[in-house]
C-alpha positions as CSV (number, residue, x, y, z in Angstrom):
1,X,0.0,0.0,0.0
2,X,2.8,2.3,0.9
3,X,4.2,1.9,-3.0
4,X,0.7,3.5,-4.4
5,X,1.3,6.3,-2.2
6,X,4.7,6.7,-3.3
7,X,3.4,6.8,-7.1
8,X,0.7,9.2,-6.1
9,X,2.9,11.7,-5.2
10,X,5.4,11.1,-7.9
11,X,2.4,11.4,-10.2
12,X,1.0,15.1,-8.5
13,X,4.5,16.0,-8.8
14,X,5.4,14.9,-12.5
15,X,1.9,16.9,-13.5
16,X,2.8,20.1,-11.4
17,X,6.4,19.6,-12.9
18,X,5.2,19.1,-16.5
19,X,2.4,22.4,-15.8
20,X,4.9,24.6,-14.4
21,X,7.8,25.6,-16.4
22,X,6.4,28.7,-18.5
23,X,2.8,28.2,-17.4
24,X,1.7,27.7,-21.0
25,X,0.1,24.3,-19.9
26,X,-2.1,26.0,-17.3
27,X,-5.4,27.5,-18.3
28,X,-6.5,30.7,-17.0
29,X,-8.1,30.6,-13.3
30,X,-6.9,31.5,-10.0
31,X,-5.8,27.7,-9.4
32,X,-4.3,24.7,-11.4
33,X,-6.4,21.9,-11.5
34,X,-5.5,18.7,-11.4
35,X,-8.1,16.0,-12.0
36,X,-7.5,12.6,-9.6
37,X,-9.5,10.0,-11.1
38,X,-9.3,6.8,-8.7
39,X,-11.9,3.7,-7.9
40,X,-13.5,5.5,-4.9
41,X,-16.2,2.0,-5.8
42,X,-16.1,-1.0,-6.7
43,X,-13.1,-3.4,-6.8
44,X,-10.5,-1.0,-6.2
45,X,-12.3,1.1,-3.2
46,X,-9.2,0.9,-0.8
47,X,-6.3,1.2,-3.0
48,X,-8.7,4.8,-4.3
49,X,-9.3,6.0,-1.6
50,X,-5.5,5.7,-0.2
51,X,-4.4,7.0,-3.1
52,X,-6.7,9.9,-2.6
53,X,-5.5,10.3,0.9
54,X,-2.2,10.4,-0.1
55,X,-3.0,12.8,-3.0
56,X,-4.4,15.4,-0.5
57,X,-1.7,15.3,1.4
58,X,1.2,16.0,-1.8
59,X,-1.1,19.0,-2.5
60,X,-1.5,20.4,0.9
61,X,2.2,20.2,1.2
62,X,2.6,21.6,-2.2
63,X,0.0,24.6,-1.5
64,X,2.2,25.6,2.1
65,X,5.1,26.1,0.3
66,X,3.7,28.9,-1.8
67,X,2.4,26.6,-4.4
68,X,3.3,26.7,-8.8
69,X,3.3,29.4,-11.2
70,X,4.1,32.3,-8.9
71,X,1.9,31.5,-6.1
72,X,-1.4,29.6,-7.3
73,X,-2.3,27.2,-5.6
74,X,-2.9,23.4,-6.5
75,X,-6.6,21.8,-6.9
76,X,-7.3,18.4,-6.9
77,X,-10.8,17.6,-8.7
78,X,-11.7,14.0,-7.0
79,X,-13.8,11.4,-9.6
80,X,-14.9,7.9,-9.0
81,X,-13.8,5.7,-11.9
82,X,-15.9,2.5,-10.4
83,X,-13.4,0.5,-11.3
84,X,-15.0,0.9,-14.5
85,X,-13.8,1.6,-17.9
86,X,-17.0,3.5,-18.8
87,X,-16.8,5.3,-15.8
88,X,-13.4,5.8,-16.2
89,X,-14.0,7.6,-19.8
90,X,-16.0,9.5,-18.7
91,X,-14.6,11.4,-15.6
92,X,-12.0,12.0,-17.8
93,X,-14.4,13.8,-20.1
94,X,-16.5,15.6,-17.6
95,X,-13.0,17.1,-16.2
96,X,-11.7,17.8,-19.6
97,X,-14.6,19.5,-21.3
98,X,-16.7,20.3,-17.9
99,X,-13.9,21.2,-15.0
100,X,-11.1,22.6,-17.3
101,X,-8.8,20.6,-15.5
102,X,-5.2,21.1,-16.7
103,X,-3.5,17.3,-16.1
104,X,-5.4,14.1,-15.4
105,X,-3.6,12.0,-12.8
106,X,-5.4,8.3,-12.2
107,X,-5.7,5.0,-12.8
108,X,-5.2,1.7,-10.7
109,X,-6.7,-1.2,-13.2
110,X,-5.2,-1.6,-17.3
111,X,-8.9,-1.7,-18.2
112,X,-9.7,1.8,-17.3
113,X,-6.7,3.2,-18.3
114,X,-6.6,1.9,-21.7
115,X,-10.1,3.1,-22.0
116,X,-9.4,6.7,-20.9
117,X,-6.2,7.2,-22.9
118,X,-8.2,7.0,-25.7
119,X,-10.3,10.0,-24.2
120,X,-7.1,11.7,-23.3
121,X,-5.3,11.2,-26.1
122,X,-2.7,14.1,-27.0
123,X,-5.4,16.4,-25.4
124,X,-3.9,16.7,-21.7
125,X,-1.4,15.7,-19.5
126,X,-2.3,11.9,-18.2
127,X,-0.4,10.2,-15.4
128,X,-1.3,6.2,-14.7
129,X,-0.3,5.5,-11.5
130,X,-0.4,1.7,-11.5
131,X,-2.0,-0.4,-14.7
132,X,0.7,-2.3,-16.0
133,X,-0.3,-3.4,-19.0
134,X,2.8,-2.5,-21.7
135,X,-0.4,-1.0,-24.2
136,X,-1.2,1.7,-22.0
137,X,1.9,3.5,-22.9
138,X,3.3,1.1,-25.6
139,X,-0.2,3.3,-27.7
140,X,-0.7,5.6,-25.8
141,X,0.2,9.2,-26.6
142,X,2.9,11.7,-26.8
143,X,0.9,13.2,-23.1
144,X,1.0,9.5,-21.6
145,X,3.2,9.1,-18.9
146,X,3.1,6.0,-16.3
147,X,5.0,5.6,-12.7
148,X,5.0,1.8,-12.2
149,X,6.7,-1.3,-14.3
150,X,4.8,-3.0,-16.7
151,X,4.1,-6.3,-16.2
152,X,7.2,-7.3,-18.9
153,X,9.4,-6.0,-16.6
154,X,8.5,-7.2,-13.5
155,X,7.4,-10.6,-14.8
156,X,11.3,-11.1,-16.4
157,X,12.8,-10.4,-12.9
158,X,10.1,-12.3,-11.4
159,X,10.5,-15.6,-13.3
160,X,14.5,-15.0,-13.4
161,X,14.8,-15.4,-9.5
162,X,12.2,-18.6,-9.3
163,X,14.1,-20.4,-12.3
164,X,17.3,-19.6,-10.7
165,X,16.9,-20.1,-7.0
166,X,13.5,-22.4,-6.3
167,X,14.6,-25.4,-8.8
168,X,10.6,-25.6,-9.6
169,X,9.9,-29.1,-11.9
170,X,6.2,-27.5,-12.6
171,X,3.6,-24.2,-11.3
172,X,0.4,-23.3,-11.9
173,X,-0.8,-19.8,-13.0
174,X,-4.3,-18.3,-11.5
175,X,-5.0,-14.8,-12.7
176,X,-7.6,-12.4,-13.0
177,X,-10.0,-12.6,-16.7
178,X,-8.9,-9.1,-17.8
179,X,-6.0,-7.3,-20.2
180,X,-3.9,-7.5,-17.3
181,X,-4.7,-10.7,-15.7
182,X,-4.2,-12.3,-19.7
183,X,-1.0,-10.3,-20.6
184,X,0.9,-11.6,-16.9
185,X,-0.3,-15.2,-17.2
186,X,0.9,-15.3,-20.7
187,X,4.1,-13.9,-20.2
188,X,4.8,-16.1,-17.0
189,X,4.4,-19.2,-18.8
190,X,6.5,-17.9,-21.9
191,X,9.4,-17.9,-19.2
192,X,8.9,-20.5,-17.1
193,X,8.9,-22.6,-19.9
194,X,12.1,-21.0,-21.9
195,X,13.7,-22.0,-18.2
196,X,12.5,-25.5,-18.2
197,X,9.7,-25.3,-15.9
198,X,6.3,-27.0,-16.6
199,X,3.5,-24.8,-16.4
200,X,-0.3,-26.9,-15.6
């Protein structure tokens, strides 16, 4: 839990970051707003609303020390994704086109973030926090940024340690039935069985 805290505030602080050099990213207002769209429902309730937590906190520390841009002060704009794609697509529009937010920071699940990229694309800064999923950024867009490892990366270092150190003769793999749950499966039994290891 402590890690999606960690890529909260790296993620408020890459968007400030990316807003503040000349101010051209702002839009005009008394405050920059940054749009934080988590699963407040649904599936991914805790990890949301942790992350939101932690997110209030980054700004609040952000805001005492005189904030961005000369002195304005940081807004978060807080949406519920669901843990829904659909939902997901949409908070990113009503922020966009409704709330004139000026970065998008979000995303826990690859579903939802491969939806909203698409809703985001080369329109506004977007930060995923966690999906890891390579499409999300392997098509995303040239706004697209993640914080975490896909799951290429961590499944490689992963499988390397358990084909070199747990002399394994077979596994099973249980995932979840979505682009992520697919994608880490597939690529676990791709190296378990280039390392000799049956997978049932």
């Amino acid at each position: 839990m402590r890690k999606i805290g960690y890529a909260l505030a790296a993620s408020i602080t890459l968007a400030v970051a990316a807003i503040t050099p000349n101010g051209s990213n702002a839009q005009d207002g008394n405050s920059v707003k940054i749009g934080l769209i988590l699963p407040l429902s649904g599936a991914g309730t805790f990890e949301g609303q942790l992350g939101t937590e932690g997110a209030r906190t980054v700004v609040d520390m952000i805001n005492e020390d005189g904030g961005i841009l000369g002195g304005r002060k940081v807004e978060i704009v807080e949406y519920d994704d669901k843990s829904s794609p659909e939902e997901g697509s949409s908070a990113a529009r009503r922020a966009m086109d409704q709330d004139g937010v000026d970065a998008i920071v979000g995303n826990m699940f690859s579903p939802v973030a491969l939806a909203m990229k698409e809703v985001t694309r080369d329109k506004i800064l977007h930060v995923a926090i966690a999906p890891q999923y390579p499409n999300v950024t392997k098509e995303g867009h040239k706004w697209l940024f993640r914080m975490n490892e896909t799951t290429l990366m961590r499944g490689a270092n992963f499988s390397k340690f358990i084909c070199e150190n747990m002399e394994l003769k077979s596994v099973a793999i249980l995932a979840i039935n979505d682009d992520y749950g697919r994608n880490d499966a597939g690529n676990f039994e791709k190296y378990f069985t280039d390392c000799g290891i049956e997978v049932k």
